[in-house]
C-alpha positions, 0 to 999 in steps of 0.5 A, a space after each residue: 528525452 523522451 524517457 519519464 523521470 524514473 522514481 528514486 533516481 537522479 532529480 529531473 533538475 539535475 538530468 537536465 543540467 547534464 544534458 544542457 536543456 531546460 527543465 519546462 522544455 524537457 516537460 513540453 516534450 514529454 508531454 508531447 511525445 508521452 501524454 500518458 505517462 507524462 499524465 502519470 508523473 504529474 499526477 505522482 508528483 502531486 500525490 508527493 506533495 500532497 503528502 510532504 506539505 499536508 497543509 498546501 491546497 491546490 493553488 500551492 502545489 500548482 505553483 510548487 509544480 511550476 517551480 519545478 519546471 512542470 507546466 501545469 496550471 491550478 485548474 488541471 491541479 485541482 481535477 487532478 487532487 478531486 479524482 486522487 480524494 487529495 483535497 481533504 488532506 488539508 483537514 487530517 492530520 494523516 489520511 493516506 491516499 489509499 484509504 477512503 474511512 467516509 462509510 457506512 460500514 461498522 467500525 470496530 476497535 482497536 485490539 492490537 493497542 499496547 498487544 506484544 504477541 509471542 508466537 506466530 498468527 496472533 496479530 496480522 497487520 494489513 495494509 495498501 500503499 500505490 504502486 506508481 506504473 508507467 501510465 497508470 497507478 497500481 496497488 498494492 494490498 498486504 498481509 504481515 504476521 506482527 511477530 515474525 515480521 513475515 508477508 504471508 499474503 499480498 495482490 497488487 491490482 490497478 483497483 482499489 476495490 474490496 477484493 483487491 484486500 480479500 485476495 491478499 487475505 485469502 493467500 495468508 489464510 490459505 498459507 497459515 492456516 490459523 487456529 480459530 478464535 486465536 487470530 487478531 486481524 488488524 487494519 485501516 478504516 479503509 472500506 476494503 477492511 470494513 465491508 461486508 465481503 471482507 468481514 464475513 471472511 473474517 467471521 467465518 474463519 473466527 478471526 477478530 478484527 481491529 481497526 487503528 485510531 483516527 488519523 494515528 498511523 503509529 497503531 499500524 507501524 509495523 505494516 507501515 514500516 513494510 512499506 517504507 521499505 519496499 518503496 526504499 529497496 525495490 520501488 524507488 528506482 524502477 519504472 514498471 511497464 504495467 500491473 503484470 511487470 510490477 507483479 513479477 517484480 514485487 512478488 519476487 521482493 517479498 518472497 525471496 527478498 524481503 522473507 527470506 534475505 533482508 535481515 530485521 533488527 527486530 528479529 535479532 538480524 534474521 529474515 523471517 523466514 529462517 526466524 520462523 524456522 527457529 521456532 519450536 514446533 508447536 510455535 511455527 506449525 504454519 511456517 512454510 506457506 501453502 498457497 492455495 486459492 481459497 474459494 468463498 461466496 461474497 456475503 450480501 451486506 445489508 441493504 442500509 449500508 450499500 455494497 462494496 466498491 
C-alpha cells in the first residue's frame, strides 16, 4: 500500500479494485507514509495530462486529478504547472516540457528539411525527454545518427542545463569522430542547443547546426521516435530508485538493447549496429565507438545574451 504506482503497469483504479480499498484512501496513505515520491506521482501525473489535453488549464486537470482519486486542489495544481513551465502549453500547439525556446540566444534554420542522408554522420538528430524517478524528475539528452538510426551519445542528469546536452554531444564526437564541414547537427530550439557553450563545440568541430520549425515535431521524427520507444520497451514499467539507477538501466538499453538487438523496419529489420557493420569501409570508418572524454573550455557568450543555464 505504500509502494507508488509503477509507470506503464496496472492502473491504481484497477490495483485498488483487487485489493478492495479505495482510490482517495490509497492516495492519503501514500501521501502520509511517502510525501516525496507521492510529490513526484502527482507532479507525472500532471505533466500527463498536460500533454494528453494540451487545451486544459490547471482548474481542468485538477478536477482531472480528482476524478482519479488524487486528493489535490487547484491552487497546489497551478504551483505545480509554473515550476514544471506547463501553463503555456495552452497557447502552443507542441511545446515539450523539456524544451524552454523563450532566449535570446541565435536561432538558426532548419537544414535537414526535406534532407535524405546516404552515409553515416551526415545528419545527427538530438533531443531531451524526462525520465520519471522515484522522488524526483531526470533527463535524458541523446544524440542519433538519422542514417543508421544509431545512439552515439547520451547523459541522463536530474538538470536541464547546458551541459547536460554538451556531455551527450561530446560522447558522439569522441565515438564518430566526424569529418569537418561534412556533418549536420539537428535539434530543438531549446537553450541547451542555442547557447554559447553548445555552439561553440559545434563551430570548433565544423559542424552546422539546424533547428526545427516552431511548434512542428515532425521536423525531428526520427529523435522523436527514439524516444517513444525507450519509454514504450524500457521505461514503461520500471521504478528507478535515483539518477545512478536510471543511468545503468538506460545506458544498458541504448548500448545492448536498442544498438545492438532491436530490429528497425527502416533499416530492412537490422539493429544499427550490425547495419552499420554492413557498410563498405569508407561508408562505416566510425562504426565502433570509441568513447573518450572530450575536453573544451565553455565559450564566453556575449554579454547582451547572458549566460547558459
Amino acid at each position: 500500500m505504500t509502494m507508488p504506482p509503477r509507470q506503464g503497469e496496472l492502473t491504481i483504479e484497477r490495483m485498488c479494485v483487487l485489493a478492495g480499498v479505495s482510490r482517495a484512501g490509497y492516495y492519503r496513505h501514500w501521501a502520509a507514509s511517502a510525501p516525496r515520491a507521492e510529490e513526484t506521482g502527482v507532479r507525472d501525473a500532471i505533466q500527463r495530462l498536460a500533454l494528453a489535453y494540451r487545451h486544459y488549464g490547471y482548474r481542468r486537470i485538477a478536477a482531472q486529478l480528482r476524478r482519479e482519486g488524487l486528493a489535490v486542489n487547484g491552487k497546489r495544481v497551478l504551483r505545480l504547472m509554473r515550476e514544471d513551465n506547463l501553463l503555456c502549453l495552452r497557447q502552443r500547439p507542441f511545446v515539450p516540457v523539456t524544451t524552454d525556446s523563450r532566449h535570446p540566444w541565435r536561432v538558426v534554420p532548419n537544414l535537414a528539411r526535406g534532407m535524405v542522408p546516404d552515409g553515416l554522420d551526415q545528419l545527427w538528430v538530438a533531443d531531451i525527454t524526462y525520465i520519471r524517478l522515484q522522488e524526483e524528475f531526470a533527463y535524458l539528452a541523446i544524440m542519433l545518427d538519422a542514417f543508421s538510426r544509431r545512439v552515439i551519445g547520451w547523459a541522463l542528469e536530474t538538470h536541464l542545463e547546458a551541459r547536460l546536452a554538451v556531455t551527450a554531444l561530446s560522447m558522439a564526437l569522441a565515438a564518430r569522430q566526424p569529418t569537418p564541414g561534412s556533418l549536420i547537427h539537428h535539434s530543438d530550439r531549446g537553450i541547451q542547443y542555442a547557447c554559447g557553450d553548445y555552439t561553440d563545440l559545434l563551430q570548433r568541430h565544423d559542424i552546422a547546426p539546424s533547428m526545427s520549425r516552431v511548434g512542428n515535431p515532425y521536423d525531428n521524427a526520427k529523435a522523436e521516435s527514439f524516444m517513444k520507444t525507450l519509454k514504450q520497451e524500457e521505461v514503461n514499467g520500471q521504478t528507478y530508485r535515483d539518477a545512478q539507477h536510471a543511468r545503468n538501466a538506460i545506458g544498458a538499453f541504448i548500448e545492448e538493447v536498442y544498438n545492438r538487438q532491436r530490429l528497425h523496419s527502416a533499416l530492412a529489420y537490422r539493429p544499427p549496429a550490425e547495419f552499420e557493420a554492413s557498410l563498405p569501409r569508407c561508408r562505416a570508418a566510425a562504426q565502433q565507438p570509441r568513447i573518450a572524454p572530450v575536453t573544451h573550455q565553455p565559450a564566453q557568450p556575449p554579454q547582451a545574451l547572458g549566460t547558459c543555464p
